[in-house]
C-alpha positions as CSV (number, residue, x, y, z in Angstrom):
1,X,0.0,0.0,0.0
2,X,1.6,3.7,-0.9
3,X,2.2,5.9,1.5
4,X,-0.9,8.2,2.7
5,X,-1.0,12.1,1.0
6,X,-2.5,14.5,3.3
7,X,-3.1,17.6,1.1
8,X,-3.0,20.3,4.1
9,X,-4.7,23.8,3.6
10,X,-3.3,26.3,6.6
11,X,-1.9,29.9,6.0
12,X,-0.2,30.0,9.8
13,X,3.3,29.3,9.2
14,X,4.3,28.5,12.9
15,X,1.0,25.5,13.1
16,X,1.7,24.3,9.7
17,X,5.2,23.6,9.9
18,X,4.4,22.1,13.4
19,X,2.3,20.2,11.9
20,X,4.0,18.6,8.8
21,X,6.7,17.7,10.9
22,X,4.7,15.4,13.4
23,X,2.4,14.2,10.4
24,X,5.5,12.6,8.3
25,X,7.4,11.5,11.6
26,X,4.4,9.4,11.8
27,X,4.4,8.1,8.7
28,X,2.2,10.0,6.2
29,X,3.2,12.2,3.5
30,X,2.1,15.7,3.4
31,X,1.7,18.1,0.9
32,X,1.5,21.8,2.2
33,X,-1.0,25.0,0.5
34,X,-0.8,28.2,2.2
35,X,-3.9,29.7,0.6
36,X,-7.5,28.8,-1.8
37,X,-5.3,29.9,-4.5
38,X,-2.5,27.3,-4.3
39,X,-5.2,24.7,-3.3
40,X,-7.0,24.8,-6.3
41,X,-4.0,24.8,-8.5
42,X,-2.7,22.0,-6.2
43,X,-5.9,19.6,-6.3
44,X,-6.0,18.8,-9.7
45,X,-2.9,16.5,-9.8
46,X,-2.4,15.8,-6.4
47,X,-5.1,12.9,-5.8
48,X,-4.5,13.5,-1.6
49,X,-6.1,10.8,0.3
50,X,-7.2,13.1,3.2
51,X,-7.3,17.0,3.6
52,X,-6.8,19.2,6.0
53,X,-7.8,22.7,5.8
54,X,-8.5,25.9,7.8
55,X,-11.6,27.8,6.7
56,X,-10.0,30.9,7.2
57,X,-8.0,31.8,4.3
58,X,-6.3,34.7,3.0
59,X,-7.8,34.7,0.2
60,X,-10.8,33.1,0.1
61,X,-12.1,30.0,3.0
62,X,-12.0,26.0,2.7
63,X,-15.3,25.9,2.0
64,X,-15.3,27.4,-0.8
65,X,-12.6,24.9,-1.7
66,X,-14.0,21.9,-0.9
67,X,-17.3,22.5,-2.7
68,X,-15.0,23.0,-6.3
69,X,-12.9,19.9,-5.7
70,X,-16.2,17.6,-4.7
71,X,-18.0,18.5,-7.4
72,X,-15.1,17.5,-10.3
73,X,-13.3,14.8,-8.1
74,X,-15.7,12.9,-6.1
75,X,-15.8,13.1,-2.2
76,X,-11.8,12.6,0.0
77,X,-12.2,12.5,3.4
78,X,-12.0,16.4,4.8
79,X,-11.3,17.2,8.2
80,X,-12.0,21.3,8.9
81,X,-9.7,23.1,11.5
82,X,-11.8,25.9,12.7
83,X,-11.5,28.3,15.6
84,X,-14.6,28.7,17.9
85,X,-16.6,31.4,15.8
86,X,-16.6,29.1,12.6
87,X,-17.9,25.5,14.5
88,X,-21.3,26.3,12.9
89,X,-19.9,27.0,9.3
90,X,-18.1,23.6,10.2
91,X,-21.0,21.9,11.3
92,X,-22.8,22.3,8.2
93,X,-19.4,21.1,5.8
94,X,-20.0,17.9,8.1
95,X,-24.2,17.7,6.9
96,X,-22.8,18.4,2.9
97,X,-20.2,16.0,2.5
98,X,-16.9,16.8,4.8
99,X,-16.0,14.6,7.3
100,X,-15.6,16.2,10.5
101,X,-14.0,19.2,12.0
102,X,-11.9,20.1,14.5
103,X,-11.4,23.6,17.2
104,X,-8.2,25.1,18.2
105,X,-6.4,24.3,19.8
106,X,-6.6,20.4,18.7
107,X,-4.6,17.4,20.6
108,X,-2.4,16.5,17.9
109,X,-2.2,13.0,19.0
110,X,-5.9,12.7,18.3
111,X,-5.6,14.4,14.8
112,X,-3.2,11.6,14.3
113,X,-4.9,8.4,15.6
114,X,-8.0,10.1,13.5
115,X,-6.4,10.3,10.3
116,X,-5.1,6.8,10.7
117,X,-8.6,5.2,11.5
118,X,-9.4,7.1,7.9
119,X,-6.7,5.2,6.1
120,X,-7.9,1.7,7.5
121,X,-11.5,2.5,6.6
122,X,-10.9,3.6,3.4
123,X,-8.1,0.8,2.4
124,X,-11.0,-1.8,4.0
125,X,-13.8,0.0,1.6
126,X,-11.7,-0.7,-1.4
127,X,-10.2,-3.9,-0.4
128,X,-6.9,-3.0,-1.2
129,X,-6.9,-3.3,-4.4
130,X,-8.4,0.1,-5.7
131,X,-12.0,-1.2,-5.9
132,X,-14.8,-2.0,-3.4
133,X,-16.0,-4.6,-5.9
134,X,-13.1,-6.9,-6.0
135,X,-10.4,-8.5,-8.6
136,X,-11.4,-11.8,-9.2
137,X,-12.5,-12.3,-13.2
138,X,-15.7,-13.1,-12.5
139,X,-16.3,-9.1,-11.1
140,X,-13.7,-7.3,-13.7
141,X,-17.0,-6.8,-16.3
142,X,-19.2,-6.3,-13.9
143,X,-16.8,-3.2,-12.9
144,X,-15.9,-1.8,-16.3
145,X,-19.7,-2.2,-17.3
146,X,-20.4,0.2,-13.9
147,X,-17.8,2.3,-14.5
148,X,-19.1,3.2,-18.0
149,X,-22.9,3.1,-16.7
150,X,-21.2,6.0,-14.0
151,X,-20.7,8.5,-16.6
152,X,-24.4,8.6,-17.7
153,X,-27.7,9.1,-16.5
154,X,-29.7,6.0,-17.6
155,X,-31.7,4.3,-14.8
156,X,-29.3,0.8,-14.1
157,X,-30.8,-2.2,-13.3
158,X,-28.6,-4.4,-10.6
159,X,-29.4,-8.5,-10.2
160,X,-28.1,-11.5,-8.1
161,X,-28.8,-13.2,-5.5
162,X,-29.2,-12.4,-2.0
163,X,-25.9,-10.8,-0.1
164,X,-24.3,-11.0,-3.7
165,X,-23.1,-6.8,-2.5
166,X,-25.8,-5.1,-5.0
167,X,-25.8,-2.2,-2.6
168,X,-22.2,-2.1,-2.8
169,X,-21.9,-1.7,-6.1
170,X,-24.7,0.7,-6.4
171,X,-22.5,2.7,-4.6
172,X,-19.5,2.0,-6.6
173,X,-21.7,3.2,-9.5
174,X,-22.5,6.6,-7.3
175,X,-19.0,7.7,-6.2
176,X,-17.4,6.3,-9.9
177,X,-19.8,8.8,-11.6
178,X,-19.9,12.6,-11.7
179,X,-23.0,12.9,-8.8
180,X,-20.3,11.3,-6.1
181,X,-20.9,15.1,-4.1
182,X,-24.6,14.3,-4.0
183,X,-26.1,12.4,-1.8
184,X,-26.4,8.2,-2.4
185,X,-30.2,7.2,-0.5
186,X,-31.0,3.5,-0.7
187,X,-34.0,2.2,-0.1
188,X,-35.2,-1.1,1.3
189,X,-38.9,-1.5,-0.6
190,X,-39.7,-4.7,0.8
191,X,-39.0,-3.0,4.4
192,X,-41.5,-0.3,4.0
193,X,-44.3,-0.6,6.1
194,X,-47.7,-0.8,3.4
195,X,-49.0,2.3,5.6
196,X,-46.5,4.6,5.1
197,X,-44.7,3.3,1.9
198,X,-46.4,6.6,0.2
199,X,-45.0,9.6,2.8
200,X,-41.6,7.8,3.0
201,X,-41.4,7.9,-0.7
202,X,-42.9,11.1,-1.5
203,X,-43.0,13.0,1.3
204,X,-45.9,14.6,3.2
205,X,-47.4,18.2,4.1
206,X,-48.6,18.9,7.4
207,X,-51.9,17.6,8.3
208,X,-52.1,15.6,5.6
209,X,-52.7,12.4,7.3
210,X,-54.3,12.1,11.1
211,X,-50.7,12.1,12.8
212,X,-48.8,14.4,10.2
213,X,-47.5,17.2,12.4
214,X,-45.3,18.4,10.2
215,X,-43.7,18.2,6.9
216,X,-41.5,15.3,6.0
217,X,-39.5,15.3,3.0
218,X,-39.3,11.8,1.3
219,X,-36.5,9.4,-0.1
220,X,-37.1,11.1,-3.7
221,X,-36.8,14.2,-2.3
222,X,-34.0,13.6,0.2
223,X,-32.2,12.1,-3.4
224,X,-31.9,15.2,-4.6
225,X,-29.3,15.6,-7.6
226,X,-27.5,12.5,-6.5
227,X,-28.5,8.5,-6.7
228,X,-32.0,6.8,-5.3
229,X,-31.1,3.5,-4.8
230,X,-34.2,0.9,-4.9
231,X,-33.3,-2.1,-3.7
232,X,-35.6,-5.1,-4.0
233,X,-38.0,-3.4,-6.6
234,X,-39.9,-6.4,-6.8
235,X,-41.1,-6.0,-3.9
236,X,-43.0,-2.5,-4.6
237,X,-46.6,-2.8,-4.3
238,X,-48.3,-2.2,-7.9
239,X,-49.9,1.0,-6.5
240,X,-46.8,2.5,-5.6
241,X,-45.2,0.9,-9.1
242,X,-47.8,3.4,-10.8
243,X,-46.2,6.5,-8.9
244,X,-43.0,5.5,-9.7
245,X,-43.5,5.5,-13.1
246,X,-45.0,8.7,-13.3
247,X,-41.8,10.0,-11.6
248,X,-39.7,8.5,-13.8
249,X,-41.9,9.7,-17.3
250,X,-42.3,13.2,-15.7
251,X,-39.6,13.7,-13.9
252,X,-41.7,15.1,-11.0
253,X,-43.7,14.1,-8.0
254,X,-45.7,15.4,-5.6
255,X,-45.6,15.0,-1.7
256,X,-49.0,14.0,0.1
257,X,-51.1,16.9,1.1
258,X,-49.2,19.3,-1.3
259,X,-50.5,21.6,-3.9
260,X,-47.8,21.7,-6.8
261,X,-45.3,18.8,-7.9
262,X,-41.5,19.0,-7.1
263,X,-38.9,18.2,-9.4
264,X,-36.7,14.5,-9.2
265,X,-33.7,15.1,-10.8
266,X,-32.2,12.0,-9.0
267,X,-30.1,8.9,-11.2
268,X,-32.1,6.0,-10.2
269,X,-30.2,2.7,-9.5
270,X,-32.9,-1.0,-8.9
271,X,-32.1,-4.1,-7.3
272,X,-33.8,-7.4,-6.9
273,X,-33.3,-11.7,-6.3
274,X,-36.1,-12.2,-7.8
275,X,-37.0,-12.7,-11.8
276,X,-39.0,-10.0,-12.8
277,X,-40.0,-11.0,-16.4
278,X,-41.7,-13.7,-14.5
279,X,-43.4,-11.0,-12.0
280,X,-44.2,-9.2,-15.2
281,X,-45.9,-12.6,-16.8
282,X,-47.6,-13.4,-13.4
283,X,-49.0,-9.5,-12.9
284,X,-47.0,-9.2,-10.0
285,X,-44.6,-6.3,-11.5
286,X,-46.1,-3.6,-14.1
287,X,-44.6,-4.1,-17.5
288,X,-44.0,-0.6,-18.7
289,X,-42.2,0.1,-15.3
290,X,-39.6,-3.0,-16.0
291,X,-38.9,-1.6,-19.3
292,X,-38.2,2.0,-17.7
293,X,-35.6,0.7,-14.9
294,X,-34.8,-1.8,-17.2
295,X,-32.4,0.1,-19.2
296,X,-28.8,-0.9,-18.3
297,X,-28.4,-4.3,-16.9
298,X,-26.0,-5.7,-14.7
299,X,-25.9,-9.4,-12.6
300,X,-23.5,-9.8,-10.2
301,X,-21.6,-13.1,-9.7
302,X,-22.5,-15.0,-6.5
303,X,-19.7,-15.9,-4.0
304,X,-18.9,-19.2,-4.7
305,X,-18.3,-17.8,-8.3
306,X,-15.8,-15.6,-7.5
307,X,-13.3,-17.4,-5.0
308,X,-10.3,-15.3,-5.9
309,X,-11.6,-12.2,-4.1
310,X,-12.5,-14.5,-0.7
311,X,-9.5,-13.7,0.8
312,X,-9.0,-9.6,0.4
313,X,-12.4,-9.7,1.2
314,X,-11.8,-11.9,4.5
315,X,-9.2,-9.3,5.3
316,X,-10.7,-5.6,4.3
317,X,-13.5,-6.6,6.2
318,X,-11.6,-7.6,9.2
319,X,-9.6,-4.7,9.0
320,X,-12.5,-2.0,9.0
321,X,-14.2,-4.5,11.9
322,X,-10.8,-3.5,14.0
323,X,-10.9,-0.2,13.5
324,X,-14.5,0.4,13.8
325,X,-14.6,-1.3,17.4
326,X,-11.1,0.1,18.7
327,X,-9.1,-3.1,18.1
328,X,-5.6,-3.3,16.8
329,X,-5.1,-4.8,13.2
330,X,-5.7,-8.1,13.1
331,X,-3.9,-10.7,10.4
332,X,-5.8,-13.7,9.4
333,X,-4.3,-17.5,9.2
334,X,-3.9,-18.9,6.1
335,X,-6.2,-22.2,7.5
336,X,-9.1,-19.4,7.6
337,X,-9.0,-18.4,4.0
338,X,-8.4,-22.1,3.3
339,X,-11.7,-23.0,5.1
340,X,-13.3,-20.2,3.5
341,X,-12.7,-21.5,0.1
342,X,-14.1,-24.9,1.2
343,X,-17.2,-22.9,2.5
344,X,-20.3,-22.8,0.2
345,X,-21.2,-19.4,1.5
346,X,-25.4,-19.9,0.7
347,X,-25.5,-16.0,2.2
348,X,-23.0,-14.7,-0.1
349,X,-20.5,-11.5,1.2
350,X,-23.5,-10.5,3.5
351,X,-22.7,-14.3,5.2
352,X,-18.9,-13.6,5.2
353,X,-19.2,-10.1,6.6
354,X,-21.6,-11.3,9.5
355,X,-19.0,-14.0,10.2
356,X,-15.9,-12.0,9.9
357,X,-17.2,-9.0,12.2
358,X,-18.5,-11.7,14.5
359,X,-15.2,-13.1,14.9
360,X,-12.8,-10.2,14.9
361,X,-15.3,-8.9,17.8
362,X,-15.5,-12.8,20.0
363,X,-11.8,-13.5,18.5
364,X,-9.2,-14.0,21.6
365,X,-6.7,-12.1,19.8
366,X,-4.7,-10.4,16.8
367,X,-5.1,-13.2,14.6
368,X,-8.3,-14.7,12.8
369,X,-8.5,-18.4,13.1
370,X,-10.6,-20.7,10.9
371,X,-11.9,-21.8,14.7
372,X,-13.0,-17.9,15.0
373,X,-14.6,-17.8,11.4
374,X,-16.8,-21.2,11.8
375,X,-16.8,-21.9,15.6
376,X,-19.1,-25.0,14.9
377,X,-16.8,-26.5,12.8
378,X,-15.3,-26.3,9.4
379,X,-17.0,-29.1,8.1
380,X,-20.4,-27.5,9.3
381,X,-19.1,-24.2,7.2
382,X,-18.7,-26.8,3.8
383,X,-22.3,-28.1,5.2
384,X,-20.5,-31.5,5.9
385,X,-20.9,-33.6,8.4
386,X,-22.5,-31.7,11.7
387,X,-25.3,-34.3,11.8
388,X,-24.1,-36.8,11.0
389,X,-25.0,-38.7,14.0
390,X,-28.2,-38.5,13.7
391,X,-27.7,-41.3,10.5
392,X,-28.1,-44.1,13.1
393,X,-31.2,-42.9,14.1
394,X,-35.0,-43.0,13.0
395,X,-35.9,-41.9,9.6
396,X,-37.4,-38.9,11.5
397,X,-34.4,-37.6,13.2
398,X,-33.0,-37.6,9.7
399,X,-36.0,-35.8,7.6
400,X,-35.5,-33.3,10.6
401,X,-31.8,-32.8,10.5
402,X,-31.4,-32.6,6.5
403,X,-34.9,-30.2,7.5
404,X,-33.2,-27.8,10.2
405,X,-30.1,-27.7,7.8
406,X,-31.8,-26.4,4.7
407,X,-33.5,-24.3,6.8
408,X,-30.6,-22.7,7.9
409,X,-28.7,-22.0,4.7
410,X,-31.8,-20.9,3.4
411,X,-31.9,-18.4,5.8
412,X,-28.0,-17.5,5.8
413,X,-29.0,-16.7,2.0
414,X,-31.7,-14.6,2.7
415,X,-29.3,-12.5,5.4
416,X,-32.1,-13.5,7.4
417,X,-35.0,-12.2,6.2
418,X,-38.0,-14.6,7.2
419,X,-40.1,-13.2,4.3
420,X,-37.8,-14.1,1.9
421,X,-36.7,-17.6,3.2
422,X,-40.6,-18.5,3.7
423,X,-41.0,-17.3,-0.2
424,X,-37.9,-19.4,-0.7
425,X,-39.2,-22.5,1.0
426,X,-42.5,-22.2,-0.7
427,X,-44.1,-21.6,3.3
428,X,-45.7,-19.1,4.9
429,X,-44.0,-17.5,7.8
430,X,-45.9,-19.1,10.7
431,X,-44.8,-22.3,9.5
432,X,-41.1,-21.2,9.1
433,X,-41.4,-19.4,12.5
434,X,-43.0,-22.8,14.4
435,X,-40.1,-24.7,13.1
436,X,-37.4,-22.8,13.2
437,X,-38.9,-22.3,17.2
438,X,-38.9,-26.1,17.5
439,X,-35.5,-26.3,15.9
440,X,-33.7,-23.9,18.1
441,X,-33.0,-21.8,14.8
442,X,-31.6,-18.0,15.5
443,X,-32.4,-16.2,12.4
């Protein structure tokens, strides 16, 4: 991994030198801008990883600044230094896209161990290997095919199964593209409650609902110029479908209770598991909405189709685990990885990130065992041989184990989800619930 660029923005002579010296004693390298004017002419070519700048310039503020480089380059972490009369100019950077600030005086130490938690985050987002999406030559089209669909604004269809990381790449799509300043807003539709599907979407005015108090502004709204992200779109009641599509051939929608329409001038990314010609053939998914969303195309690979990116995936994920709980860096043992390979992984990268975060967190110490990844066994992982007692007993006791097993990696593939699983297993959900009760199953 290079060495990380801090690209600092501070006209005091006596704090800046201070504090490029302490920055590359610790490691990092740091490029130094006394003013807005030798910012902007250092930005273009200078790709930092992090910056660090006043607000106060002498010619000009950081805001300023920052606003330019987001909207050509894409978001870089951004920490403000600000003295006390600037901390609500800062706080409102932090609401449009900079990540934090800080007051002077600062503890320098903290500025440090800060920046540092930045570079372990952002080397775990891209899994060290310049892409969140991963290496393997299974994913290489589907990231060239995102990376062209990031420079236009056609509506992009994502599929695969289950925990396959079609949010992830939705948001690869975002931050590749020209929008990355705006804001991303994904959007569960098969978690919307039936009752309030249309304010969360839309939006409402005051009073107009019993309970509306106020005004809310929905998910289209909240979208703004940036990307509305709606992930499993098969799962959108037709009425709601209908709206949609209006959006989409008018470009506008209204809130509830409102008088005039708003505009949506949002990119629109869809995900789904499920196959929606068949919705379409069944009546289940409105025809002329598929063709709207249906524009640009892109399945990703499951898992088990892409092995070569298990293991930076086993250890980017650990990595931002550590640092998000406090922990040192942890390494992991080439029997894990090894294990991992063997693994069918039924819940795809949403099945390896529970695991991982759940053993970096219960793990006794800097290392990742295969032991810490499957506790129950690696056979149980390869859905082997963790039952297979029970082949010496009654025909019943093995109907129920091959029963609570299915049952289980359905569920791993469905990250849980009992809807899904019970959709999956053709059953409805009190009969999943009674027998995953009587199984002492933990969804």
């Amino acid at each position: 991994m290079s060495v990380p660029l801090i690209l600092m923005i501070e006209d005091d002579a006596t704090l800046g030198a201070s504090l490029q010296q302490r920055l590359e004693l610790e490691g990092f390298r740091v490029r130094w801008v006394r003013s807005a004017r030798e910012a902007r002419a250092a930005l273009p070519g200078t790709r930092p990883d992090i910056i660090l700048s006043d607000i106060r310039l002498p010619d000009g503020d950081g805001e300023t600044v920052m606003r330019s480089h987001f909207r050509t380059a894409g978001l870089v972490p951004t920490i403000f230094m600000t003295a006390y009369g600037d901390i609500e100019q800062a706080v409102r950077l932090v609401r449009e896209g900079a990540l934090d600030y800080v007051t002077k005086p600062f503890d320098l130490d903290q500025l440090v161990d800060r920046f540092r938690d930045i570079v372990r985050l952002s080397a775990a987002r891209t899994g060290g290997a310049g892409s969140p999406l991963g290496r393997s030559a299974a994913m290489r089209p589907v990231a060239e095919m995102l990376s062209r669909a990031a420079q236009v604004a056609l509506p992009v269809l994502l599929l695969g199964e289950t925990g396959s990381g079609k949010e992830v790449a939705a948001r690869h799509l975002h931050d590749a593209g020209p929008r990355a300043a705006q804001p991303f807003v994904p959007v569960n539709c098969g978690a919307m409650p039936a009752e309030l599907a249309d304010s969360m979407l839309f939006g409402h005015e005051r009073g107009a609902f019993t309970g509306a108090a106020g005004v809310h502004r929905g998910f289209l709204e909240e979208a703004g110029e940036g990307t509305l992200f709606l992930d499993e779109i098969g799962d959108l009641p037709l009425p709601l479908q209908v709206k949609l599509l209006r959006v989409l051939e008018t470009r506008r929608f209204r809130r509830l209770g409102a008088a005039e329409d708003r505009g949506f001038g949002a990119r629109l990314v869809c995900a789904t598991n499920k196959d929606l010609e068949r919705l379409v053939s069944d009546g289940a998914f409105r025809e002329d909405l598929w063709f709207r969303i249906n524009v640009i195309t892109c399945r990703l690979p499951s898992l088990r189709e892409r092995p070569e990116d298990i293991a930076d995936l086993i250890e980017t994920i650990a990595a931002a685990a550590a640092a998000e709980n406090g922990l040192p860096g942890i390494s992991v043992d080439p029997a894990a990885v090894e294990a991992a390979l063997a693994h069918a992984w039924p819940g795809n990268v949403r099945e390896l990130i529970n695991r991982v975060q759940r053993a970096v967190a219960l793990g006794g110490g800097g290392r990742l065992a295969a032991s810490d990844l499957f506790p129950d066994g690696v056979d149980a992982g390869r859905g082997g041989t963790a039952d297979d007692e029970v082949l010496d007993g009654s025909l019943s006791d093995v109907r129920e184990a091959a029963e609570r097993r299915h049952i289980q990696a359905v569920l791993a593939r469905t990250g849980g989800s009992t809807k899904d699983a019970a959709d999956l297993l053709q059953v409805s959900r009190t009969t999943l619930w009674e027998k995953m009760r009587r199984y002492g199953i933990d969804p």
